[in-house]
C-alpha positions as CSV (number, residue, x, y, z in Angstrom):
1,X,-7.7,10.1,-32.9
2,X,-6.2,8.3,-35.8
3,X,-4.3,4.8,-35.0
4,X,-0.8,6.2,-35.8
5,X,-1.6,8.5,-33.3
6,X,-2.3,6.5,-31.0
7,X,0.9,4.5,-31.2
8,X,3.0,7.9,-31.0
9,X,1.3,8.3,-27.8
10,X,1.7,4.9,-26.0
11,X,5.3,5.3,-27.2
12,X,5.7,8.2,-25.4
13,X,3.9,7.0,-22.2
14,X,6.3,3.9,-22.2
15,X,9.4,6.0,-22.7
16,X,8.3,8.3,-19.5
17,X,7.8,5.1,-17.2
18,X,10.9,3.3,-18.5
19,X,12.7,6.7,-17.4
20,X,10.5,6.9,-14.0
21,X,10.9,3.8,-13.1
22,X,15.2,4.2,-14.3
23,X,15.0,7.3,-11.7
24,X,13.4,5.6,-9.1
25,X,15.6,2.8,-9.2
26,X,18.6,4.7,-8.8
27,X,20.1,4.0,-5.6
28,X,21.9,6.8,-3.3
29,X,25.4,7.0,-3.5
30,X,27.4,6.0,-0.2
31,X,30.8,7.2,0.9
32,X,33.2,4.8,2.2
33,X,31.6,2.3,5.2
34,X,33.7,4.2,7.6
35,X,32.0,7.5,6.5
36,X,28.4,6.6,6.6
37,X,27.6,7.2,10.6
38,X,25.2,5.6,11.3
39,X,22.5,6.1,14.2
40,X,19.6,3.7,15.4
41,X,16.5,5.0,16.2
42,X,14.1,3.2,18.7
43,X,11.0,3.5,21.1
44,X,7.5,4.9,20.8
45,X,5.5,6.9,18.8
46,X,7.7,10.3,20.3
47,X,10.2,8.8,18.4
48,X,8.6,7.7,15.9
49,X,7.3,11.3,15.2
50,X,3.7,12.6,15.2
51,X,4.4,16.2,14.5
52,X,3.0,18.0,11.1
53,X,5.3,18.3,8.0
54,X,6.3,21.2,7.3
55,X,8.1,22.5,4.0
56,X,11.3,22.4,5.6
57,X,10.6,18.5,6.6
58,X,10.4,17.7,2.6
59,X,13.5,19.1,1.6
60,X,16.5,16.7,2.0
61,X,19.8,17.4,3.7
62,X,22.5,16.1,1.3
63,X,24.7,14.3,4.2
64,X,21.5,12.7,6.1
65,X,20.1,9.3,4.6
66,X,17.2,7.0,5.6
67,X,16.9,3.6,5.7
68,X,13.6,2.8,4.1
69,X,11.2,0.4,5.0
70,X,12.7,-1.7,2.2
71,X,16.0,-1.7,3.4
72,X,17.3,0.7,1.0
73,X,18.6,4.1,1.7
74,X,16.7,7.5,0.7
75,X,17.3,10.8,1.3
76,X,16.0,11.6,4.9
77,X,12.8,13.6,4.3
78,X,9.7,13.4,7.2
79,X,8.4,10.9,7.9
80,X,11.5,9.3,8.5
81,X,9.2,6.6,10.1
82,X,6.6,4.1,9.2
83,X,5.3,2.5,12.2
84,X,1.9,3.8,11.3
85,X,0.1,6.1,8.6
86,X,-0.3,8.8,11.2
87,X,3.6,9.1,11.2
88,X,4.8,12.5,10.9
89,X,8.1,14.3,12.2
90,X,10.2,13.2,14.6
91,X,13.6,13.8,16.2
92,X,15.6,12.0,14.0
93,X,16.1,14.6,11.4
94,X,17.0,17.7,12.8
95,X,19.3,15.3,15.4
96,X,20.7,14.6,11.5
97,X,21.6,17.5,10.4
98,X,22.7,18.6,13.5
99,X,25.3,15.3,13.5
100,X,26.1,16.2,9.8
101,X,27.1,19.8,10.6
102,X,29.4,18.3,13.7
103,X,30.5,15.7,11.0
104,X,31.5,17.6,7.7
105,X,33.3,14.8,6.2
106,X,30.9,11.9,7.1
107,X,27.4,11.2,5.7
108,X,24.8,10.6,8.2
109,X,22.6,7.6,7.9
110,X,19.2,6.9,10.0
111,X,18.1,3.9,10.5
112,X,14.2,4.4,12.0
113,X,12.4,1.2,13.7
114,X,10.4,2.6,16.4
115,X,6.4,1.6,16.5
116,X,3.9,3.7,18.2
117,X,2.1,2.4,21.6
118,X,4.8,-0.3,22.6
119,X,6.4,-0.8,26.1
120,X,9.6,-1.5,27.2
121,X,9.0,-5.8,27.0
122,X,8.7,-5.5,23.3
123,X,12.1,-4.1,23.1
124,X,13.7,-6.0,25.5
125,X,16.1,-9.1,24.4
126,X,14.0,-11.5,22.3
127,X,10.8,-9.2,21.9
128,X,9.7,-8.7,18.5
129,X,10.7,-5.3,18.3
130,X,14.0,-5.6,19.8
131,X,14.6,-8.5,17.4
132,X,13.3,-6.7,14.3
133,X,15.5,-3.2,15.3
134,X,18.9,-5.5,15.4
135,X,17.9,-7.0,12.3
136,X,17.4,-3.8,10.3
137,X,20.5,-2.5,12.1
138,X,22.5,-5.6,11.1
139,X,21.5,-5.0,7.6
140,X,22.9,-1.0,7.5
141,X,25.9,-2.2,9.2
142,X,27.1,-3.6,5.7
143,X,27.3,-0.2,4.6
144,X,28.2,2.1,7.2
145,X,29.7,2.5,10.9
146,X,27.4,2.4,14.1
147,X,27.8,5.9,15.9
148,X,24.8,5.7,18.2
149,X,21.6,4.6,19.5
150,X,18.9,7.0,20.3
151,X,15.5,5.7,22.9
152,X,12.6,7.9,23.4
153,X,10.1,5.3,25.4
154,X,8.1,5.3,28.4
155,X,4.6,6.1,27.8
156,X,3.3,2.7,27.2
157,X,5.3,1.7,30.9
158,X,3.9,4.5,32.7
159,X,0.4,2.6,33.2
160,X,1.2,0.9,36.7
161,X,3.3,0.3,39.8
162,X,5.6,-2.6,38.2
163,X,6.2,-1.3,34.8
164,X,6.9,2.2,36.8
165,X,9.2,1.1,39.3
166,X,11.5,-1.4,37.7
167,X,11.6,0.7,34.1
168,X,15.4,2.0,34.9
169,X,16.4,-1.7,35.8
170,X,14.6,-3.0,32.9
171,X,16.2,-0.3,30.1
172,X,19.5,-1.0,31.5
173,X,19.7,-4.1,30.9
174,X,18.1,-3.9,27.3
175,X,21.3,-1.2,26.5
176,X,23.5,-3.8,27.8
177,X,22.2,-6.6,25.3
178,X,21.3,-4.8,22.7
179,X,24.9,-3.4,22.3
180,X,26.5,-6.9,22.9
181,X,24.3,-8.1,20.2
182,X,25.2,-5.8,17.4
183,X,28.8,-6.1,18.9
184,X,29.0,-2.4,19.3
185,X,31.2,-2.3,22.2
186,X,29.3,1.1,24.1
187,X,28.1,2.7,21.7
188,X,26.8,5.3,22.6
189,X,23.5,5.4,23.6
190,X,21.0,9.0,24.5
191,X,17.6,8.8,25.9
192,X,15.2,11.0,26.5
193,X,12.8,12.1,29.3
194,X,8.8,11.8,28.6
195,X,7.2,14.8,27.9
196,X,6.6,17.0,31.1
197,X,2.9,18.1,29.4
198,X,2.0,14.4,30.6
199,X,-1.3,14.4,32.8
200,X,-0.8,14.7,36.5
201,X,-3.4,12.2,38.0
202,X,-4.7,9.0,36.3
203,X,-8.2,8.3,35.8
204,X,-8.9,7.3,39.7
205,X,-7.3,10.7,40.5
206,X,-3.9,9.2,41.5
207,X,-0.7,10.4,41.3
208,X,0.5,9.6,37.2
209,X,3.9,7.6,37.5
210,X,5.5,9.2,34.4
211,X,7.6,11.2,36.7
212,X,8.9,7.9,38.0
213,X,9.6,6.9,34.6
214,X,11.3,10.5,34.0
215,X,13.5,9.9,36.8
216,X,14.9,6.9,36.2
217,X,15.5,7.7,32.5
218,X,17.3,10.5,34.1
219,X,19.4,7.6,36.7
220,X,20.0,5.9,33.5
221,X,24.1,7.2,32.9
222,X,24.9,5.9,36.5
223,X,24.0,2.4,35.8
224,X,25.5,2.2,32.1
225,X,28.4,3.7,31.1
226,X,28.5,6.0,28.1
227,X,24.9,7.0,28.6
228,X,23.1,10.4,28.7
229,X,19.6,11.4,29.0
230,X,18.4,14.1,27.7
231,X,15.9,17.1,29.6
232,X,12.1,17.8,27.7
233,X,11.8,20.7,30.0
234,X,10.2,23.7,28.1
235,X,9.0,21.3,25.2
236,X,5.1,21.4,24.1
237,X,2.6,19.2,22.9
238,X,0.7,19.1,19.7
239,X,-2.7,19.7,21.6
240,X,-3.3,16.0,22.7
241,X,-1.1,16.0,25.5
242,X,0.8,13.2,24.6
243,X,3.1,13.8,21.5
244,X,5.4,16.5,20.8
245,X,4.8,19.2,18.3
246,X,6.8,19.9,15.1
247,X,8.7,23.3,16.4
248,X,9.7,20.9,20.0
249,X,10.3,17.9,18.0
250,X,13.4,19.9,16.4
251,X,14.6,21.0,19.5
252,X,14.3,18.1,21.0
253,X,16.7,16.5,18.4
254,X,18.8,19.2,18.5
255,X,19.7,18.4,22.6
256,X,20.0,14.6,21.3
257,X,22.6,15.7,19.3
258,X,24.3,17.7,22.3
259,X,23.9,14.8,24.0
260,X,25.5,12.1,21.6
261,X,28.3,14.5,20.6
262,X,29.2,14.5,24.4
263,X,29.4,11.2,24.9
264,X,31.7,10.8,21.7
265,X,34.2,13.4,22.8
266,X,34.5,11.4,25.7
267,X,35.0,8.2,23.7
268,X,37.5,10.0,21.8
269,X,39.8,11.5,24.9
C-alpha cells in the first residue's frame, strides 16, 4: 500500500471516531424537571433483573430513560442494572412503559441501584447501599421530579428466625427514613412479595420462612401510609428457583405499575 494511501486511510479512521465518539457524547434531551418522573429502583437481584434479553428488551421506549452507572441518562434498554455481569431484565422497564403510557406528557426516568444477594441491613439508614441509592437519587433529582420508590427484597432475610420475624418492622422504618432523607414527603413507595416458587423446607427439612417474609411485605400499607405491595402469585422462575423469568418479570412490572398508579390517584384526590 503506497504511503499516500495510507494517510487517506488513517484520515478516514480518525474522521469515524471523532464522529463516534461526537455520537456517543451526545447527551439525551430532558423535558422540563417537572416532566421527567422519576422512579427509584432498590433491593435484590429480583430487582435488579436476572431474566434473558430478549429483542424487545434492546429496543428503547422514547419516554423511559436510565440513569447509567455514570450518572448520565440513556435510553432505558435491559439491563437497566449493573449490580453484576449476570444482570439481565428486570421489572423496571416494562413498570416504564407502563408509567409512560399512564403519563403521555411526562418522560419517565429510572434510576436503578439495587445489588444482587443483599439483606435488608445494607439498605437500612447508614448502610452502604442505602447511602449509595440516596446519593444517586440526589443526583437525578437535579433533573427531574421523584414519583416513586419501588423494593423487591427479601431473599437474603429469609435465612433465619430474626431477620424473618422482624423484616416488616425493619422495612418500615427504612421507608420512613429513606423518604425523610430525600425529603420526599410520602412518596409513594410499592413493594413486592418474594417469589412463591421459593423452596418449601430449608436444608434441615424445616419450614422456609419466606412466607413470613411474604406476609409481612404484604402488612407493609398498614404500618406506612401510601404503601402497597404487590401479589407474585402465578409468576415463574427461570429454572433455578430463585429469580424470575423474562415473560414474569414483565408482568410483574406491569402490577407495580397498577400498584404505583393507585397510590398516586389517591395522592391526587
Amino acid at each position: 500500500m503506497r504511503l499516500h494511501d495510507l494517510a487517506r486511510l488513517s484520515l478516514l479512521f480518525s474522521t469515524l471516531a471523532l464522529c463516534a465518539g461526537a455520537f456517543a457524547a451526545d447527551p439525551v434531551k430532558l423535558p422540563a424537571k417537572e416532566k421527567l418522573h422519576l422512579y427509584l429502583l432498590i433491593g435484590q437481584s429480583n430487582m435488579a433483573g436476572r431474566g434473558a434479553v430478549g429483542e424487545q428488551d434492546k429496543t428503547p421506549s422514547p419516554r423511559v430513560l436510565k440513569f447509567t452507572k455514570e450518572n448520565a441518562w440513556a435510553p432505558a434498554t435491559d439491563p437497566l442494572h449493573f449490580d453484576k455481569p449476570i444482570a439481565g431484565v428486570g421489572l423496571g422497564s416494562s413498570f416504564g412503559r407502563a408509567m409512560a403510557t399512564a403519563s403521555p406528557d411526562a418522560t419517565i426516568g429510572l434510576i436503578p441501584c439495587a445489588v444482587g444477594g443483599t439483606p435488608l441491613e445494607r439498605w437500612s439508614k447508614g448502610g452502604d447501599l442505602y447511602l449509595q441509592a440516596l446519593a444517586r437519587a440526589k443526583l437525578a433529582l437535579k433533573d427531574g421530579t421523584l414519583k416513586g420508590i419501588l423494593w423487591h427484597q427479601g431473599e437474603s432475610d429469609s435465612g433465619n428466625e430474626r431477620t424473618a420475624t422482624t423484616y416488616g418492622e425493619r422495612l418500615a422504618q427504612m421507608v420512613k427514613d429513606l423518604r425523610a432523607d430525600l425529603g420526599a414527603g410520602e412518596v409513594p413507595f410499592v413493594a413486592g412479595k418474594l417469589g412463591e416458587f421459593l423452596k418449601r423446607e430449608d436444608k434441615e427439612g424445616k419450614p422456609a420462612l419466606w412466607p413470613k417474609v411474604n406476609e409481612q411485605i404484604g402488612a407493609l400499607p398498614k404500618s406506612v401510609p401510601n404503601t402497597a405491595s404487590v401479589e407474585s402469585t402465578g409468576l415463574k422462575h427461570k429454572g433455578d428457583s430463585v429469580h424470575f423469568d423474562t415473560p414474569s418479570l414483565h408482568e410483574f412490572g406491569q402490577r407495580y405499575a397498577e400498584a404505583m398508579k393507585r397510590l398516586q390517584a389517591g395522592q391526587a384526590r
